[in-house]
C-alpha angles and dihedrals in degrees: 000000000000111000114227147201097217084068089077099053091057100053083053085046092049088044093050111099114229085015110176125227109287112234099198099190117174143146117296119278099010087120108265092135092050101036082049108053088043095057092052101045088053094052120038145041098253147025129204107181116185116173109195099206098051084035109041090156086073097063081080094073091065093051115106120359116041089210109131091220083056090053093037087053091046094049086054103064098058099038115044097158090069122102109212092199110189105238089000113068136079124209113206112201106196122199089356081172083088093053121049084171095070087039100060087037084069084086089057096046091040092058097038085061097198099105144047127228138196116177122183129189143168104269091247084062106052087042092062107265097127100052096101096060126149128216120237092278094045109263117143110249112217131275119273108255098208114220096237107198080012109095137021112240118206124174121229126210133202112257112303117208093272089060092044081049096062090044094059089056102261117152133232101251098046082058081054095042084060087049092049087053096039077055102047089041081230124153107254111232121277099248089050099047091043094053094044093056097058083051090060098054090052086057088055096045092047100022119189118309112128084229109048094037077057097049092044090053093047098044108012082213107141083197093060090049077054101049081049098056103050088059085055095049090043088050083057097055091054088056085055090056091042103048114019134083113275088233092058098041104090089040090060101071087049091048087054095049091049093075103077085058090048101053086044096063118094086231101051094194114121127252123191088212092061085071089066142315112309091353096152133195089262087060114039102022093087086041089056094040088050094061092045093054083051084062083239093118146024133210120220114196132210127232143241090213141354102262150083129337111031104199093041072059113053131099096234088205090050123067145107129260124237140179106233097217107050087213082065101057081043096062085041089068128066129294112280099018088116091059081050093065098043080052092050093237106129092109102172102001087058100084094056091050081052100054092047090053087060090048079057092056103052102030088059093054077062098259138156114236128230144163142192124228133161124203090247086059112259111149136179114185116222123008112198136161115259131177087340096310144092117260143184124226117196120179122201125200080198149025123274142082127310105228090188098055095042089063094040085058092042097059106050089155094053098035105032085222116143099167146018147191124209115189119206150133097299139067137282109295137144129212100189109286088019137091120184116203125188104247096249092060093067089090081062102064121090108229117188123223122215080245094061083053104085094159079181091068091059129082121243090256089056093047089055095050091051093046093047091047094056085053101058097049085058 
């Protein structure tokens, strides 16, 4: 079984008193269902699992009163076999996107207080997508009330590298080893940094979905992760025609394969007429929207400076394109391009599929993404906040000089940079400003969020000692 960290979300959740009913959405196929029904059954008494796409009867349970007892009797019904257990039964709601009835009855659960329950559901579902549903005779099923204060929404990834980590075997304190040394700024020994290297390219190779990571560690046949990857991709072209417009439906799948041209051009912004010929922004821009609510894919904008805060920041009408999960750019290219990257024979691609790979990391530390580009082309490739400050990311498929970053550094007045980390193919070093990390050590680094920042849960002393410390860097 793949161990996750999401586990460990849901054993705070269960701890915590008056807890409200956990909603796990997430794009399809990154384990919910699994990771869910393992945890319950793990942790209570009882477990009533009802999956409204496989089940559809059961939505009727849900049709009509909100009481708890109502649904409970229902259930019931049509599943006798179900012990519905007082403080000791969990009650799993699988793919509750098919039914906004079970979502809106969360308030009435929530305040009955006798059962817990877990629902998961694709992101386009729990985004609303699937309001406007229709009954198997065509009737249009009403609109899902959402529960707002009722229920506690967390967001679920496919595997990142730590977690690929742990399912190749490597131990825990060889993951701390590689802290210690990130700390230290030390160079990690020879053997570890060669072997995690080769680790990284199979996480590129395989990526993060449950299943193919499963099928990888089972077969170590590249073909088979293929072969996996073609049914998920397959899964996500039913959603288009589920849940999209039917006017958008047939420019989707154009807007998605877009994205391999896009990360190839020198300039990675994306351009609507790099989908095809004439293809324009009225067209294409709900298609594109439409991928980044399925979780398939993740802007990254670019911004007006290079200082806090990033979002107050960024152009909202210029940004890159990338696949969230780096093993899904990688069925998007040609056959045989993922034994080209264990062989180490990308060449020039190599530095798109690299800088994707970043984009995974950080996207899935839950991250917004963000750049910095000038017209004269200056370009730093990711901007995040770390340890209180701006700073730049760059990521090199080889290695050299960033002649971005250099000037970045050498301009503090102008840039307000005070530091800077460059990711390539070599060990941990510094040169001043500049700290060089090996690429697989980007999951390591603890990125803060705006989110992460509550000055209001500082004290005015705390406040002045950041204040006078940002000063001081500029």
């Amino acid at each position: 079984m793949l161990r996750r960290k999401i586990e460990d979300s849901l054993v705070v959740w269960k701890q915590t008193p008056n807890r409200k009913p956990l909603v796990i959405k997430g794009i399809r196929q990154c384990g919910k269902t699994f990771i869910v029904q393992h945890f319950a059954r793990k942790h209570y008494k009882s477990v009533v699992y009802v999956n409204f796409a496989l089940q559809p009867e059961n939505i009727d349970a849900f049709i009509g009163s909100k009481e708890v007892d109502a649904i409970l009797m229902g259930l019931s019904a049509m599943m006798p076999k179900a012990d519905f257990v007082p403080h000791n039964t969990c009650l799993i709601f699988d793919e509750i996107q098919e039914c906004p009835d079970a979502r809106t009855a969360l308030k009435s659960f929530m305040l009955d207080g006798r059962f817990d329950v877990i629902a998961t559901g694709s992101l386009l579902g729990v985004r609303g997508y699937g309001d406007k549903q229709r009954d198997e005779q065509g009737r249009q099923v009403a609109k899902c009330s959402v529960p707002v204060g009722y229920e506690t929404i967390v967001e679920m990834y496919p595997l990142d590298f730590e977690e690929f980590l742990w399912a190749n075997g490597i131990r825990t304190e060889l993951i701390e080893m590689l802290r210690d040394c990130l700390r230290a700024e030390r160079p990690i020994p020879e053997g570890v940094h060669q072997t995690m290297l080769r680790l990284l390219n199979r996480y590129v190779v395989v990526g993060g979905l449950p299943d193919a990571v499963n099928t990888f560690l089972k077969t170590k046949h590249i073909g088979k992760v293929a072969e996996v990857y073609r049914s998920i991709i397959s899964e996500y072209e039913d959603d288009m025609v589920k849940y999209a417009k039917d006017d958008d439906k047939p420019f989707i799948r154009e807007c998605f394969g877009s994205i391999p041209k896009q990360l190839a051009k020198e300039n990675k912004k994306f351009q609507y007429a790099t989908i095809k010929k004439g293809a324009r922004a009225s067209r294409y821009a709900g298609c594109l929207q439409w991928l980044e609510d399925a979780g398939i894919i993740a802007r990254c904008y670019n911004t007006t400076t290079t200082e806090l805060p990033l979002g107050g920041n960024a152009i909202d009408d210029c940004f890159k394109v990338y696949v969230t999960d780096i093993g899904l750019l990688m069925a998007m290219l040609d056959e045989g391009t993922r034994a080209d990257v264990l062989g180490g024979n990308l060449l020039g691609y190599k530095g798109a599929i690299f800088e994707n790979l970043m984009a995974d990391f950080l996207r899935k530390k839950g991250m917004k993404l963000y750049y910095f580009r000038k017209e004269f082309g200056l370009e730093l490739d990711f901007l995040v906040r770390y340890h209180g400050e701006c700073v730049p990311l760059e990521v090199k498929a080889r290695s050299g000089r960033a002649k971005s970053l250099s000037t970045v550094l050498k301009n503090p007045d102008h840039y307000h940079v005070a530091h800077a980390i460059k990711f390539g193919n070599y060990n941990i070093g510094r040169e001043g400003a500049l700290l060089t990390l090996p690429l697989y050590m980007g999951f390591l680094l603890d990125f803060e969020t705006d989110a992460h920042v509550q000055l209001e849960d500082l004290n005015i002393d705390e406040i002045n000692r950041l204040a006078m410390s940002r000063e001081a860097m500029q």
